[in-house]
C-alpha positions in Angstrom: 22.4 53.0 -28.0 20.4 50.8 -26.2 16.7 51.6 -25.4 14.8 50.7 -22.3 12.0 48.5 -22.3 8.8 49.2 -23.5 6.7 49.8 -20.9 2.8 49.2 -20.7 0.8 51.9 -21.7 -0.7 54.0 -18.6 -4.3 54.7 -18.3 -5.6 58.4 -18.9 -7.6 60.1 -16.9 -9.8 63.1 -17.3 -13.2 64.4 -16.1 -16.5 65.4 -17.8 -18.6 67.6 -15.5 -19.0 65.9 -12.3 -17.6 62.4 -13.9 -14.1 60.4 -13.9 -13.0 58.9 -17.0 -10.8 56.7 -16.9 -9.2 55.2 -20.4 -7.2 52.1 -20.4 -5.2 51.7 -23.8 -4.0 48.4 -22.7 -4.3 45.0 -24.2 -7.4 42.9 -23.9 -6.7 39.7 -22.5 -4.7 38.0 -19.8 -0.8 39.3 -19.2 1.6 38.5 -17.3 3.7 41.0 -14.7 5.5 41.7 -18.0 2.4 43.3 -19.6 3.0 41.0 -22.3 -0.6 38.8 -23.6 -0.6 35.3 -22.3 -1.4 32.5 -24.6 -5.0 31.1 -23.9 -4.8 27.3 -22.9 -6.0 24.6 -25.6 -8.4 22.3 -25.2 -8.0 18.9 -24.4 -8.3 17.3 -28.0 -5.9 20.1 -29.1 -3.4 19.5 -26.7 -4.2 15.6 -27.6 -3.4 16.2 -31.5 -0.3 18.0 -30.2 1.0 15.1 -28.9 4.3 14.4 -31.7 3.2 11.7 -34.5 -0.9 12.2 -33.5 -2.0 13.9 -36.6 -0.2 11.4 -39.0 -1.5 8.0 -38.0 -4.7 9.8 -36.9 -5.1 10.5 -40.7 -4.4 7.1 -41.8 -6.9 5.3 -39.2 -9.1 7.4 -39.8 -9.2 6.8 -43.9 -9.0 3.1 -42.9 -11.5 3.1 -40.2 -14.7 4.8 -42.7 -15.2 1.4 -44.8 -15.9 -0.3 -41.8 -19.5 1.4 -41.4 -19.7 0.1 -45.7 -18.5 -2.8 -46.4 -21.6 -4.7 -44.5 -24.1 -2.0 -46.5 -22.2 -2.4 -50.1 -22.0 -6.2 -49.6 -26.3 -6.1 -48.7 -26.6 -3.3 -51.9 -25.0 -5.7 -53.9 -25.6 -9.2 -53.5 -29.6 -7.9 -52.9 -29.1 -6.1 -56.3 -27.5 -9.0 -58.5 -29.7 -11.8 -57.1 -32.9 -10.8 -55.1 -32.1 -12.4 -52.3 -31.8 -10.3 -48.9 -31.9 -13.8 -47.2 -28.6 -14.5 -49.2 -27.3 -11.3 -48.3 -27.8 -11.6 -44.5 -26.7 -14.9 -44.7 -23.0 -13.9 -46.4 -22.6 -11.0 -43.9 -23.2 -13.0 -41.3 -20.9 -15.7 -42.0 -18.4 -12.7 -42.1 -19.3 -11.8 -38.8 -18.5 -14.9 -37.2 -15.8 -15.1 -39.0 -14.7 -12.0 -38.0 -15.0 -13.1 -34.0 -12.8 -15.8 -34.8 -9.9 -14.3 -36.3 -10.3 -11.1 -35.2 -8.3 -12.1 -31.2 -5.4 -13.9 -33.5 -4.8 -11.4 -35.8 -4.1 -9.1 -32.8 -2.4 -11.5 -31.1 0.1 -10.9 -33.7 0.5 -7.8 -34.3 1.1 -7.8 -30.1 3.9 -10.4 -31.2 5.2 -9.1 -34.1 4.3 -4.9 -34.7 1.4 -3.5 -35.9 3.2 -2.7 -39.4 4.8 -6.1 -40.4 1.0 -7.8 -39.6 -1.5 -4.9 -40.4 -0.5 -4.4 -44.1 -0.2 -8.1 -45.3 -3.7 -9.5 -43.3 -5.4 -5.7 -44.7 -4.4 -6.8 -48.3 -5.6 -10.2 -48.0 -9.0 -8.3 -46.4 -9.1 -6.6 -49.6 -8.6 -9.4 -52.1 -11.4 -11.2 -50.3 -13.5 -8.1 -50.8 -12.4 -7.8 -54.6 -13.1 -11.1 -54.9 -16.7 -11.3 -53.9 -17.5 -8.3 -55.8 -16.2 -10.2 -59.1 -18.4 -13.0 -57.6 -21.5 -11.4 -57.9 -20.6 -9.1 -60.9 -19.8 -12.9 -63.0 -22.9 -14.2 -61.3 -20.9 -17.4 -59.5 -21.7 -19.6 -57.4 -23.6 -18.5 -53.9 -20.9 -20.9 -51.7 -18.0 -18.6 -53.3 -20.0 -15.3 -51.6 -19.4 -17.3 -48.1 -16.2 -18.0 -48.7 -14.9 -14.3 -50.2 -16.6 -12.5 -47.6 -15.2 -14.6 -44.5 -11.8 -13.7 -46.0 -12.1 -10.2 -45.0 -12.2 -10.9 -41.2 -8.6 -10.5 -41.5 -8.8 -7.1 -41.4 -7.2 -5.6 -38.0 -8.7 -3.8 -35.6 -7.7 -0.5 -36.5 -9.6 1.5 -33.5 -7.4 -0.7 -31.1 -4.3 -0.5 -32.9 -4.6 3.5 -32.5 -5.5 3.0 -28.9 -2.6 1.0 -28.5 -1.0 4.3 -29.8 -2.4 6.5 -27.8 -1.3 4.1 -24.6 2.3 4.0 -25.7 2.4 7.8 -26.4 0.6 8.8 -23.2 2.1 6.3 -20.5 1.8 8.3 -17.3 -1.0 10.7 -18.3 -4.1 9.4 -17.2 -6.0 12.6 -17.6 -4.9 12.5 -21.4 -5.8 9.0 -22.0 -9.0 9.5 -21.1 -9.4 12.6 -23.9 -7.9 9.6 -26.5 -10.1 7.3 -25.3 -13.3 9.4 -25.9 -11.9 11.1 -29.2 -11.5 7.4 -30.2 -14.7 6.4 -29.4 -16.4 9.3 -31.6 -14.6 8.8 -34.2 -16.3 4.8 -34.1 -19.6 6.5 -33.9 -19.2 9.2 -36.7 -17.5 6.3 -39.0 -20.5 4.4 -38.1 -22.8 7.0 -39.1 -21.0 8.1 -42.1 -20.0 5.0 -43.9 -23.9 3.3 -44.2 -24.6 6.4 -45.9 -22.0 6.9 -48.2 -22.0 3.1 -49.1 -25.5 3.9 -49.7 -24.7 6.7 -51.8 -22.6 5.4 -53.6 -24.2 2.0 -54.8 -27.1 4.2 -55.7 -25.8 7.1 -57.6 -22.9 5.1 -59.8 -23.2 1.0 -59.4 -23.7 -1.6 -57.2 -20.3 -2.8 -56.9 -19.0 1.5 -56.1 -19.8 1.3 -52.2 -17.0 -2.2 -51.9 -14.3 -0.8 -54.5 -14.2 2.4 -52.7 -13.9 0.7 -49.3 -11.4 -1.6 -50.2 -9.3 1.9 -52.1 -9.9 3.6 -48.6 -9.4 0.7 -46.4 -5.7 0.0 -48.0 -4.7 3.6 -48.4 -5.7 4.5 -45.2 -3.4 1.4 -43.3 -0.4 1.9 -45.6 -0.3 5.9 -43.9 -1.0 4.6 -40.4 1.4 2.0 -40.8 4.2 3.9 -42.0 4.0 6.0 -38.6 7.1 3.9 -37.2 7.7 6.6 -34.5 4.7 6.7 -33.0 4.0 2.4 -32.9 4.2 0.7 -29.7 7.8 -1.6 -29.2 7.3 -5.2 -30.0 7.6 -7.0 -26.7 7.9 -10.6 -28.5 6.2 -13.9 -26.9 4.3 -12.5 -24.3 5.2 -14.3 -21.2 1.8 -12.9 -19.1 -1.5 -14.6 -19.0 -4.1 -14.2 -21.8 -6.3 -11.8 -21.0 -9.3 -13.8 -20.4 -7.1 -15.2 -17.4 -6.8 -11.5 -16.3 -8.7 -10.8 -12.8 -11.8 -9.0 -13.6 -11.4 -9.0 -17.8 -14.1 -12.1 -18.1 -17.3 -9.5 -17.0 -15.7 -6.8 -18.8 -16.4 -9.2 -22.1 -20.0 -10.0 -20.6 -20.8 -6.8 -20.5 -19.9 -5.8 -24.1 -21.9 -8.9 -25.1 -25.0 -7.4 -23.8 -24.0 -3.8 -25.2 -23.4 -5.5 -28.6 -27.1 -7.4 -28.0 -28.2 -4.0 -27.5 -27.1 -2.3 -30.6 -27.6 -5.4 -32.8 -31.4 -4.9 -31.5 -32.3 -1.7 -31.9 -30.6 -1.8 -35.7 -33.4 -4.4 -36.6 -36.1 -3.2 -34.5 -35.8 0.5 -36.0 -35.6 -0.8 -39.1 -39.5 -2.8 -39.0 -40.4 0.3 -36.6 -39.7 2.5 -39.6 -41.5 -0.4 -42.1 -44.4 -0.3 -40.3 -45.1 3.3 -40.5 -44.6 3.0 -44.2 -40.9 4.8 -44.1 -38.3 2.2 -44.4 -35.7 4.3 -45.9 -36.0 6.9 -43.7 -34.3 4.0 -40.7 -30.4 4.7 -41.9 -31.1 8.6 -40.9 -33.2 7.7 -37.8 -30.3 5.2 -36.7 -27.8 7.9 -37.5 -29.1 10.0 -34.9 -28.5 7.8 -32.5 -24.7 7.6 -33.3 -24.5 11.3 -33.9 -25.9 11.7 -30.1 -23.1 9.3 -28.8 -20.3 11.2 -30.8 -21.2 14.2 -29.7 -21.1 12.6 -25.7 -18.3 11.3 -26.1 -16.3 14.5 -27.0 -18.0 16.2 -24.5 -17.3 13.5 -21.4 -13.9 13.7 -22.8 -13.1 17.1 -21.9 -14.7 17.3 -18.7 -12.8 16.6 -15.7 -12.9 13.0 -14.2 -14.3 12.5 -10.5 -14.4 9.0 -8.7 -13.2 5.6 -9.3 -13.4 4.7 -13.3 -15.3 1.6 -12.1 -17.8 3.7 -10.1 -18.2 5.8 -13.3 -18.9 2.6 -15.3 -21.5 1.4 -13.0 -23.1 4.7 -13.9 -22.4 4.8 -16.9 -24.2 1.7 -17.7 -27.2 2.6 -15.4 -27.9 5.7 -17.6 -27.8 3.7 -20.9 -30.0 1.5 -18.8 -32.3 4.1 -18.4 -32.4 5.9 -21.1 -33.0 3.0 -23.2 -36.6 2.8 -21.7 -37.2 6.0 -23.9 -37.7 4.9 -27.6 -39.9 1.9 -25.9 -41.9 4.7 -24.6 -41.6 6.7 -27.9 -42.7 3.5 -30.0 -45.9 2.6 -27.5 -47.4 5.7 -26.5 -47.2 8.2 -29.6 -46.0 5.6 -32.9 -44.4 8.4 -34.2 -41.2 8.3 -36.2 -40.2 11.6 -35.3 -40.5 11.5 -31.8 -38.9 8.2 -32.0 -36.0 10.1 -34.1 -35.6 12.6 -30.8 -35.9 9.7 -28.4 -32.9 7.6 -30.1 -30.6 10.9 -30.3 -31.0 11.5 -26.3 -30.3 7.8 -25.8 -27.2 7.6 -27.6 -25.7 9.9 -25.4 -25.3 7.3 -22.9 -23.7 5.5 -25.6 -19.8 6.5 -25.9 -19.3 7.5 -21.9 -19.8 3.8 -21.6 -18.2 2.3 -24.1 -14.8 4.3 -23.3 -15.2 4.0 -19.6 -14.9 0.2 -20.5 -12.2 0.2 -22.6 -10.3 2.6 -20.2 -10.5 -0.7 -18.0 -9.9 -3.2 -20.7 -6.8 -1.3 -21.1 -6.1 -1.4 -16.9 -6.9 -5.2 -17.0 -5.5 -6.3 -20.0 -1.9 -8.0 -18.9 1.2 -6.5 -20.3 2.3 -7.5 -23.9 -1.6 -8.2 -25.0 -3.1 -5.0 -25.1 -4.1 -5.2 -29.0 -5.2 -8.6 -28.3 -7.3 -7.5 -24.9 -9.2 -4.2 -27.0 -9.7 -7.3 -30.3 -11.6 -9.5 -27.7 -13.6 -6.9 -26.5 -14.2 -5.9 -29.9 -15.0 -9.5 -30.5 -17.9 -9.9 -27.7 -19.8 -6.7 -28.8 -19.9 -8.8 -32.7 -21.0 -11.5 -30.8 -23.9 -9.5 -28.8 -24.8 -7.8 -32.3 -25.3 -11.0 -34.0 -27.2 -12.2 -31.1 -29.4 -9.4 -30.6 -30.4 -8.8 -34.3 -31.5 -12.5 -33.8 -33.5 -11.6 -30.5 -34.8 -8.4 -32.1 -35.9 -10.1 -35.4 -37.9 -12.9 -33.9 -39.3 -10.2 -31.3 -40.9 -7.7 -34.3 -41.9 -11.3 -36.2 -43.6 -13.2 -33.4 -45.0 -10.1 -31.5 -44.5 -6.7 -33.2 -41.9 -4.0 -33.6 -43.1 -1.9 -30.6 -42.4 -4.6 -28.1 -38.9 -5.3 -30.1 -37.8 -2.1 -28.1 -37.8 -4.1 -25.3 -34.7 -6.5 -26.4 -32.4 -3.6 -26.0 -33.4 -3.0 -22.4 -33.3 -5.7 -21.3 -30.2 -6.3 -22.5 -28.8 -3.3 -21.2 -30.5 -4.3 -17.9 -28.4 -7.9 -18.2 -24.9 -5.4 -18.8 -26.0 -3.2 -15.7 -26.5 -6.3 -13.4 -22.8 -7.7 -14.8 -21.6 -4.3 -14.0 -22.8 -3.9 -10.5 -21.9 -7.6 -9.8 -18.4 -7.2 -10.9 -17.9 -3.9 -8.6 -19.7 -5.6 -5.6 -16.6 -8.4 -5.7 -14.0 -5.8 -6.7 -15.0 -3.9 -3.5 -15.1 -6.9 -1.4 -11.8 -8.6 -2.4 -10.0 -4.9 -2.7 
């Protein structure tokens, strides 16, 4: 026969001398009228790896996305290795920097054009054979012009961090709140690949051969875009020939691309500078761990500003935003010239990178608002693009600081050009508030 519902256990009282006990057998936790346990609530980046078809292409970028903190290492191991020169290794990695800022806004115009799986595998492979190729270069001792030429064949390679933004903006359309959680889970995963691959490549070169850091990159680079592109359900629709303006045409997209010129002057900077900071003191291979601080203090920002609730304007925010890298910036200048010690300067980088990842994914959240429809992969490449640009120009700055005047004063480059990305910043919302 049928029973009646279960009821919620009663509490039992009694008494002990002059006392009232009172014993509640219930269940700990929330319930519902029912008496039945509510489920607690997940957290933001739970909820975000929820999201049907996250996890999958997640996996792949992030396999693809770790060589991209070695291959400039393994390529510096290497060449330095085989021929003694870190002249000629600077000068082949930076030939495949600029070659990178070249390609890097057509390649993405394609894959806006054409889907991210029909270009991303073929210009990935053609990455890899140039990678292949330089390290049979260098093994086979050929000539130095065919180190140029092998390495500027891996600018090819797509932008894999705004391809899975692109993702995350075709999965999430509507859900502002949400975005934001992808936009800062994005941006740690930049910094921990950053951080990660440098040592690895390291590692590797080191502890097996000099050619291990690039053959392991190129294995992890092509793995990792073969799973991420065969996630058809989650890749944004091909729109075709984009009938909208590029987006440097774009109102307010040209100081947007200013400003991550001067961020990419910043971090191109303070790579160099730490580096003869840490030479001076007699520790020079103690700078990849110093440096690594940094990023680990701008991953761990950026998951926490993800998961905290949004207040204001995202432009007001990135005003801030940059006024606290601004500022906190000044604090390895002040670590370098008052004390000269490498561990405070080590505690000093970590606090500053925190100001790091708010502002980078404040930026893109507008990139992604400014951007014109249909260009979105090609809008994210081209910022992308100016922050290799700043970086090539601020290693420049910071090297002929530490030459010319000293490694102390070298920490100024990178606030000043922070300084130059906070007047951009406040510039651009001045005329944004007056034309609104």
């Amino acid at each position: 026969m049928p029973q009646p519902p279960r009821q919620p256990p009663r509490p039992m009282f009694t008494t002990t001398a002059d006392a009232l006990v009172i014993v509640d057998f219930s269940p700990r936790g929330r319930t519902n009228p029912r008496g039945r346990k509510n489920a607690r609530t997940p957290g933001p980046y739970r909820r975000l790896l929820t999201t049907p078809g996250a996890r999958a292409f997640t996996v792949g970028n992030l396999l693809a996305r770790l060589p991209m903190g070695m291959f400039s290492v393994s390529a510096i191991l290497m060449i330095a290795g085989a021929r003694g020169s870190y002249a000629l290794a600077g000068a082949v990695t930076a030939t495949g920097l600029a070659a990178t800022a070249v390609l890097a806004p057509w390649t993405a115009r394609l894959v806006d054009r054409h889907g991210q799986a029909r270009i991303a595998v073929p210009a990935t492979v053609f990455a890899a054979l140039g990678s292949l190729a330089l390290l049979l270069c260098v093994r086979f001792g050929a000539p130095a012009w065919t180190l140029f030429v092998s390495y500027a064949a891996t600018a090819t390679t797509p932008n894999l961090g705004g391809m899975s933004r692109a993702r995350w903006a075709h999965l999430l359309d509507g859900d502002e709140q949400l975005l934001h959680v992808a936009n800062s889970f994005e941006q740690a995963v930049d910094e921990a690949c950053f951080m990660t691959g440098p040592v690895l490549a390291a590692l590797l070169c080191g502890a097996l051969f000099p050619e291990a850091g690039t053959l392991a990159g190129v294995v992890l680079l092509v793995t990792g875009v073969l799973v991420f592109a065969a996630q058809r359900s989650t890749e944004p629709p091909v729109r075709g020939r984009a009938t909208s303006p590029a987006p440097f045409r774009a109102p307010g997209f040209p100081p947007l691309f200013a400003v991550c010129l001067a961020m990419g002057a910043v971090f191109g900077s303070m790579e160099v500078v730490t580096i003869a900071f840490a030479d001076a003191q007699g520790h020079r291979s103690a700078a990849g761990l110093v440096l690594a601080l940094q990023a680990a203090g701008s991953c761990a920002a950026g998951l926490v500003y993800g998961a905290t609730r949004r207040t204001g304007s995202t432009e007001d925010r990135y005003v801030w935003c940059v006024a606290a890298m601004t500022a906190l910036l000044t604090l390895p200048l002040l670590a370098a010239a008052l004390t000269g010690s490498l561990l405070v300067l080590a505690a000093a980088l970590l606090v500053a990178g925190m100001a790091t990842a708010p502002t980078m994914v404040t930026g893109m959240t507008l990139v992604q608002r400014r951007t014109p429809p249909g260009r979105l992969n090609e809008g994210l490449t081209l910022a992308v693009t100016g922050l290799l640009g700043g970086i090539a120009c601020g290693s420049a700055a910071g090297g002929w600081t530490v030459e010319h005047v000293s490694a102390v004063a070298g920490y100024g480059v990178p606030v000043t050009a922070a300084a130059a990305a906070l007047m951009i910043a406040l510039v651009s919302a001045g005329s944004s508030n007056r034309f609104a």
